[in-house]
N, C-alpha and C positions, 0 to 999 in steps of 0.2 A: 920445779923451781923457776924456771922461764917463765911459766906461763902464767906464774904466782906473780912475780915480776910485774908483767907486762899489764898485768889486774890492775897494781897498784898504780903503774904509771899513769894507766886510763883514767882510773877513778881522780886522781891529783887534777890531771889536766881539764875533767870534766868539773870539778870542784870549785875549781880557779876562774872557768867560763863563768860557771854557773852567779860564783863573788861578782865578777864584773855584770852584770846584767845592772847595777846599778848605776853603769856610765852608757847605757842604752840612749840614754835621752839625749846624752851631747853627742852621741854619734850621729841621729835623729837629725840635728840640728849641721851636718854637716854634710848628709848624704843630698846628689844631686835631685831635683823637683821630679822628677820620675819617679823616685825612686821613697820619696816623700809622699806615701801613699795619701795623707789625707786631703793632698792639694786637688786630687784626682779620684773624686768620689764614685764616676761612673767608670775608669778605665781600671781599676785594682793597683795603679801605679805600673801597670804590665804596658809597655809599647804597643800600639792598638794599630793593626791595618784593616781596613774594611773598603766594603765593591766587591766587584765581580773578577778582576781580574790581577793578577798576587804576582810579585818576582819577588823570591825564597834564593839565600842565598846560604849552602852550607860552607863551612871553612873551620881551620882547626885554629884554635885561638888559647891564651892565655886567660884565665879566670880566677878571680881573687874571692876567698871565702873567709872573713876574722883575719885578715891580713895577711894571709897567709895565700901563695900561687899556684894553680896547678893545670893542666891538662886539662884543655875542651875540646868538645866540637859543637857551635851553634848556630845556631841560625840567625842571619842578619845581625850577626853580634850578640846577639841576647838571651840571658839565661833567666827564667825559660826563653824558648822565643819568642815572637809576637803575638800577642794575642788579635786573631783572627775571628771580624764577624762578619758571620753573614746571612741571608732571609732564604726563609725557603719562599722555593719556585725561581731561584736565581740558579742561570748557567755560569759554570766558574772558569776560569783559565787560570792555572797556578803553573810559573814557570820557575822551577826549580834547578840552579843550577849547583851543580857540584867545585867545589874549589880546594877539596882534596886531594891527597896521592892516592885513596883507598874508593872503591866503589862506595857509594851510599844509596839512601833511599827514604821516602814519606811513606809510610801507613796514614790513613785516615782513618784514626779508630773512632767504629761505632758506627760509621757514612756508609748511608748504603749508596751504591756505586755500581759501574758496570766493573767487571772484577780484574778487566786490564789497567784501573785506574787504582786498586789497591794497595800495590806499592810493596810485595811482596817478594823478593829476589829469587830465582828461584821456584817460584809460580803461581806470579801475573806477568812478570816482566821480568826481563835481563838484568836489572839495577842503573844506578847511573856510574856510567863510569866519569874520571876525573876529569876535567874540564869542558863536559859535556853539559847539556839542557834538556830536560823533560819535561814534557810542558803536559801537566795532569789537565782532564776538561772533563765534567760533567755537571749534572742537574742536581738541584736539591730539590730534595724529598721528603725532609723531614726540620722536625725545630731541636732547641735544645741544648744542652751541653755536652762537648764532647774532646776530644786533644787530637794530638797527631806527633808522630815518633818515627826516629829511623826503624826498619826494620833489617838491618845490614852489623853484623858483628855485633860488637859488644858497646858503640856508639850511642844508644840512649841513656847508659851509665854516666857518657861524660857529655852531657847536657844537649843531648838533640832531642827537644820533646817542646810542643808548648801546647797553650789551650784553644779551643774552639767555643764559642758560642752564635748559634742561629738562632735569630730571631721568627716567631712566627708570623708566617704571613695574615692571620686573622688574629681576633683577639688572643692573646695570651689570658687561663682562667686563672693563673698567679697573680696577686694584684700584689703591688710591692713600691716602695717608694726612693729608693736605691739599692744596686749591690755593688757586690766583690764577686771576681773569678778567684780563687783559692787552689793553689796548685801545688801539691805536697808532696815533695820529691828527695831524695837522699845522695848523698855525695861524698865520694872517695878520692883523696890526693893518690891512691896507689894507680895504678893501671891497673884497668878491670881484667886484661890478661893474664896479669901476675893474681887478684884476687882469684880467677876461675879456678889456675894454675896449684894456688892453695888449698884452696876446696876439694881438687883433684887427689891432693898428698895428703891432706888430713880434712874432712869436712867439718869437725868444730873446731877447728881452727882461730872464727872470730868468738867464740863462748866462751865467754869467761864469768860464767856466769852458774858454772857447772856446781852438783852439790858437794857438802864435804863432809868429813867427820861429825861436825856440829849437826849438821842434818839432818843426821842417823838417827844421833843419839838424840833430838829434838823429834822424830816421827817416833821413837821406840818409845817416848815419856807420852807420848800422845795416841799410840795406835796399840801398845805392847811390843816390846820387845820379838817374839816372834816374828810378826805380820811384817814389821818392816825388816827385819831380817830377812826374810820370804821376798819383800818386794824385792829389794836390793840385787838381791843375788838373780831374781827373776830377770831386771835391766839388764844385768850385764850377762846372763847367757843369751840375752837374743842381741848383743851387742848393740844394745838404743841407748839413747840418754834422756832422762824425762825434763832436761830442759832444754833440750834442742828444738827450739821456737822459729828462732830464724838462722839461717844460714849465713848471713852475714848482715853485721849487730854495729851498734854504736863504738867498739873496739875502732871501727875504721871511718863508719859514717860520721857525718853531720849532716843531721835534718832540717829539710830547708822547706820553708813556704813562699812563694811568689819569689824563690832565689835569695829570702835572707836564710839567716842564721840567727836559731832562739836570741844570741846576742845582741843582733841587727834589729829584733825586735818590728818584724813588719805592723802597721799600726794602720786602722781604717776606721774616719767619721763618722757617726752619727748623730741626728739629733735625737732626742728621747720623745718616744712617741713612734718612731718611724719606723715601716715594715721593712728590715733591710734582709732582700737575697745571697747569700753566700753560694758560690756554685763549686762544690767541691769537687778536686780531680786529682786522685792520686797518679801521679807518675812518676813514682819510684822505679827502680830495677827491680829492687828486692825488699819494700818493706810495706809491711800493713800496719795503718794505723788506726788506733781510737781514739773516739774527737768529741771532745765534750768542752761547754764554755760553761764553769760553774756559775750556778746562781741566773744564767740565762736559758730555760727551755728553747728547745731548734721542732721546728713543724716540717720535718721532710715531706716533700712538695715534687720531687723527681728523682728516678732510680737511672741512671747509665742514659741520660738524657727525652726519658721517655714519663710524661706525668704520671703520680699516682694519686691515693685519694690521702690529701691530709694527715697524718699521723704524729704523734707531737710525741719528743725523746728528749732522755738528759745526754744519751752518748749513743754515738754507733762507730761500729768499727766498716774502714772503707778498705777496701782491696785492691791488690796493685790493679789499675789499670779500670776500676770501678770509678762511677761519679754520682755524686749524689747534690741535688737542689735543697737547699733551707731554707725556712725564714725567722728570723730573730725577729723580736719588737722589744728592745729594751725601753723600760718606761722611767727608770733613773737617770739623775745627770752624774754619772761615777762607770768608770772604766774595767771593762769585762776581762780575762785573758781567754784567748783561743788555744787551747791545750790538745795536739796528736802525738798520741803518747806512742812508739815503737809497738808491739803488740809482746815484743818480747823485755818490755823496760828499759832496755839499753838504751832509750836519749829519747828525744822529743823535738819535733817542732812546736813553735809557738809562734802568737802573733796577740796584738791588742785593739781590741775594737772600744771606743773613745769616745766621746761628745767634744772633748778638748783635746788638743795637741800637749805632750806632758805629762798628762795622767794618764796611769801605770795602775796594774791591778797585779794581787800576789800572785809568783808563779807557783800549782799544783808542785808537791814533793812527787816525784815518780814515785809509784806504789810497787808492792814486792812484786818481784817475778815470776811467773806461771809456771805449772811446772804440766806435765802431760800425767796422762793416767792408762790404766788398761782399758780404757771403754776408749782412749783415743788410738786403740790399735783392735778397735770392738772385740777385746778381752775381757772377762767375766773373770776377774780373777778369784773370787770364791770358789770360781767351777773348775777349773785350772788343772790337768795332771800335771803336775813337775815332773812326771816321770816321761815326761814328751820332749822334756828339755835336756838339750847336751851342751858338752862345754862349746861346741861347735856354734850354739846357736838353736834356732827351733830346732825341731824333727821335723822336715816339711812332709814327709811321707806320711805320719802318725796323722798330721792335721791334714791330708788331702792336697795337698799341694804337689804331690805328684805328677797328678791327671793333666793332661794338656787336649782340652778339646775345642773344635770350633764349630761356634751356634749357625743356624740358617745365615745368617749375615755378614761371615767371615771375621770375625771377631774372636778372638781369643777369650776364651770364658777362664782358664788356669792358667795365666802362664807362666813358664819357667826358664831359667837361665840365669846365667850371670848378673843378671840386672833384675831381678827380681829376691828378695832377701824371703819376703814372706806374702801372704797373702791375708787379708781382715777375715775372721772367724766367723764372724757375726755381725756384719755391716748394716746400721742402722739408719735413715732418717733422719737427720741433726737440724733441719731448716727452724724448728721451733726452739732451738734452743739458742744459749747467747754463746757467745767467741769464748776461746779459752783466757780466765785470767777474769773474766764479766761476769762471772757466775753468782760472787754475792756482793756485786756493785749496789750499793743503796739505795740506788736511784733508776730510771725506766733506760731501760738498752735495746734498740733497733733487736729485731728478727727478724728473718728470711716473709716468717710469715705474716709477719703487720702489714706487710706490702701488698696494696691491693691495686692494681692498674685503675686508672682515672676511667677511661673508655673503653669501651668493651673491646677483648680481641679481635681483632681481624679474622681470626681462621678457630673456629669453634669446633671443627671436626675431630669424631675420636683418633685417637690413631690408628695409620693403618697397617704399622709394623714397629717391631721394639728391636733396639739394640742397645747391649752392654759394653762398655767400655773402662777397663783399670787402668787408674793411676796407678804406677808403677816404681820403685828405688830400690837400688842399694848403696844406702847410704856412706857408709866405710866409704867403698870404688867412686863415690858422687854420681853416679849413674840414676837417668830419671827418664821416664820411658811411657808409654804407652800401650799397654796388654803386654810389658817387656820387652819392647821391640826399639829400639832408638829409630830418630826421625833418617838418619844416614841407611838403616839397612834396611827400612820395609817396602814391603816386596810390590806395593799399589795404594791407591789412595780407597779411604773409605767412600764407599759410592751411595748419592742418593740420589733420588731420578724428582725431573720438575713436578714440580703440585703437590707434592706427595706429604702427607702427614705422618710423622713417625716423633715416636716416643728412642730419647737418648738416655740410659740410666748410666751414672757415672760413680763406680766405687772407687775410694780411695785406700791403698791399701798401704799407702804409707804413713806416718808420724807426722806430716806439716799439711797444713790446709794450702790447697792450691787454686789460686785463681784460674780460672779456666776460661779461654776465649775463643767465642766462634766469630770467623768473619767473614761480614758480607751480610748478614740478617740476626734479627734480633730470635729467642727463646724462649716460650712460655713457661717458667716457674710451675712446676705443679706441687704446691705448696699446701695444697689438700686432698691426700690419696686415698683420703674419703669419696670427694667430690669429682676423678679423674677428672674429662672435658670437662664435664657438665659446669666446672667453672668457669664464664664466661670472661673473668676480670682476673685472670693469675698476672702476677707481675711480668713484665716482659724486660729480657736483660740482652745487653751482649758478652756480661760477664760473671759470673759467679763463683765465690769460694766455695770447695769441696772442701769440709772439716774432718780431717785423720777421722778413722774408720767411719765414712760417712755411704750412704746408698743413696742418692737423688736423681731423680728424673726431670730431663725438659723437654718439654713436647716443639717438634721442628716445623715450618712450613716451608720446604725446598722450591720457593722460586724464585730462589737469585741463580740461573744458568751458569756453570764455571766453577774456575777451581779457586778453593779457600783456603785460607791456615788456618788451624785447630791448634790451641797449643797451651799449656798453662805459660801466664804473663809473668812469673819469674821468670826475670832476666835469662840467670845461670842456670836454671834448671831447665829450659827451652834449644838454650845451648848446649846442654849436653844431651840432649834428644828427645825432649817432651812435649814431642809437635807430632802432627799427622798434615794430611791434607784430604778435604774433605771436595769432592766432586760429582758438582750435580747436572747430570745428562741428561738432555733434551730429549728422554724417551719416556715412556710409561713402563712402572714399576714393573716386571715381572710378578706375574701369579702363580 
């Protein structure tokens, strides 16, 4: 009854936002010239510092979303912070000072770097403690879009993150005639401690979005009465829910682009006619979205800051901590909406891109919400014994999950414990397919595999060792892990040695697709395991979602010397132990 409750209050309160969106325009007319994005074609309305040498100031501050006030920590005051540009072949000095009670710290995500400048507490560096200065320096090396976040507690929840753009030092092969940085991020009046804290005691906590009677009896008119009798009862012995999408939902969030709110309606010019670049950067905690501007096709133009070759989409879903380049040309004079939908329905950021100041275009109805299936736990439920299931939960011994063995590579190939619920049956290859929830979008949806790098790899060598690596949970405890292991008890970091070419495959063997990030060097997508190396153009990331029972591989080139974090980019799930550290020694591989 609570929790039926608290449904309804949500949905009222998001109802009432949603009524107001039509006094958008006189708030428009009242927010300060910053903030008034279309005065400011080339800055996003984002506070812009550019050169070579930066003073970063964190401090804990007061911030207002829909008038309502809550708990920061920003950068130079501003949520995001600044937006930072700079050219490669520039050395940088960034002095960063702290004006907390609490240690912090900068990641440069995406920046290759020497890896004491990564900004990793813990290991690259000690953190900044309070009223101290860190003064980051290094070279650029690269162009591109890219962000930068604390990597200290639970601080990029309450607003330490903002974006990055390098310009190329040669031509740029995007030709374009204005953009926007675009930075789509999510936000909680609670303290992310008390949110961890919940997730801890109950992990659907913020879902309210779970199924119900009507459900049943609405799959039974549709599948037969059986089958979903069978599902049903299937769900709930292995203790899952098939609509646990995200872990924490629009119940708490509000979804923000460039720091408004859908209400606030961020708004960017055009003229008709004009190529204009959108440079998207999710940096959320915890939310993936999908981003389509109806009635305007988008030509992704760049993956995680690194060109690819042209591909033209009505939608793609971005990942936490993913970026992706566009380009729009709208040829009308009438006003588009920019619609990033939750991936789990629960709210939306939005924003309007315009020829005039004023005009407003209809905002999308969020569409129904997804629900997961047995292939997202790579379950053949046709093939299914139900006699392997107890009230317990699976039979992990029946399915093999007993075994605990480790491969040449020290890796955990079974593993088992407390933090392990179960293991994928049958883990598949997901990169050709679309997100869950996209499946019969009527319109064209990004894939892993549309993605074809612009210039050929750098490192075309096969590889010259494979290792596997499970995503890990259990869900119920919020426990999220690595081969079962949390980041607090493993016993050494995963080793790779300089030069060396190895293949990473990564099963997911839980129910939520996890962004996965390696830092310090970018990833080769092998996105056709037909074509192994011998593809010379696989996309190159420094992040990619793992989709529930998914098998993917990315091919490495270990030579960034030093030690890395490895971690899925949920916030909360990193936090409760879904990091490693990846170390690469100045020797040659053992034979």
């Amino acid at each position: 009854m609570i929790r039926l409750r608290q449904k309804k209050i949500d949905r009222r309160r998001f109802l009432q936002k949603t009524a107001a969106f039509g006094g958008a325009l006189a708030l428009q007319a009242t927010m300060p010239a910053w903030a008034r994005s279309g005065t400011h074609t080339d800055l996003s309305g984002l506070k812009t510092l550019s050169g070579t040498q930066f003073d970063l100031h964190v401090a804990a501050a007061r911030h207002t979303i829909d008038g309502e006030q809550g708990r920061a920590v920003l950068i130079n005051g501003q949520l995001p912070a600044p937006l930072l540009r700079w050219r490669e072949g520039d050395e940088l000095t960034l002095n960063v000072t702290n004006h907390l009670k609490a240690d912090t710290s900068i990641h440069w995500h995406g920046i290759l770097l020497p890896f004491q400048m990564d900004g990793v507490p813990g290991v690259t560096f000690p953190g900044i403690k309070p009223g101290e200065t860190f003064t980051y320096e290094f070279p650029l090396i690269q162009a591109g879009t890219y962000w930068y976040h604390s990597h200290s507690g639970l601080q990029e929840q309450l607003g330490h993150y903002g974006p990055i753009v390098i310009e190329p030092k040669s031509s740029d092969p995007v030709a374009y005639d204005r953009e926007y940085v675009i930075v789509l991020s999510d936000w909680t009046f609670e303290d992310p401690h008390r949110v961890f804290a919940k997730l801890k005691k109950m992990s659907d906590n913020y879902n309210f979005q779970q199924r119900t009677v009507d459900d049943f009896f609405d799959d039974a008119a549709e599948e037969g009465f059986d089958k979903a009798l069978s599902e049903r009862l299937m769900w709930g012995a292995m203790r899952m829910n098939p609509t646990d999408i995200a872990d924490v939902t629009g119940a708490t969030y509000t979804y923000l682009l460039n720091g408004h709110s859908p209400l606030e309606n961020w708004t960017g010019l055009f003229k008709p006619g004009e190529r204009v670049r959108l440079r998207f950067i999710n940096a959320a905690a915890m939310s993936i979205f999908n981003v389509r501007i109806p009635g305007l096709p988008m030509t992704v133009v760049q993956a995680d800051g690194l060109n690819v070759r042209p591909v033209e989409t009505d939608e793609f879903q971005i990942g936490v901590a993913e970026t992706y380049d566009v380009i729009v040309q709208p040829e009308a004079r009438q006003a588009y909406t920019l619609m990033a939908e939750s991936n789990d329905r629960s709210g939306f950021a939005r924003a309007t891109l315009t020829p005039e100041l004023g005009m407003v275009a209809p905002v999308p109805d969020l569409r129904p919400r997804p629900t997961l299936t047995m292939k997202d736990m790579a379950m053949d439920h046709s093939t299914m014994d139900h006699s392997q299931m107890t009230h317990d939960g699976m039979d992990h011994a029946a399915m093999g999950h007993d075994k605990s063995s480790m491969n040449k590579n020290g890796t955990h190939e079974h593993a088992t414990g407390p933090g392990v619920v179960g293991l994928a049956m049958n883990p598949t290859n997901r990169l050709a397919e679309r997100p869950n929830g996209l499946e019969d979008a009527p319109h064209r949806v990004l894939v892993y595999t549309g993605l074809k790098a612009l210039d050929r790899n750098p490192d075309t060598r096969n590889p010259e060792r494979e290792m596997e690596l499970h995503l890990t949970s259990n869900m119920e405890r919020y426990m999220w892990s690595f081969d079962g292991v949390k980041f607090s008890e493993v016993d050494g970091p995963i080793v790779f040695y300089k030069d060396e070419r190895l293949r990473l495959t990564l099963v997911n063997d839980t129910m939520m697709p996890h962004p996965i990030h390696l830092h310090g060097m970018f990833f080769d997508v092998v996105t056709n395991e037909a074509a192994k190396a011998t593809d010379p153009y696989k996309p190159r990331k420094h992040t990619i979602v793992v989709k529930p029972g998914e098998k993917l591989s990315v091919d490495i080139t270990a030579d960034a010397v030093g030690d890395w974090a490895f971690h899925c980019h949920l916030l909360y799930h990193m936090h409760a132990g879904m990091m490693r550290v990846v170390s690469i020694r100045d020797e040659v591989a053992p034979t």
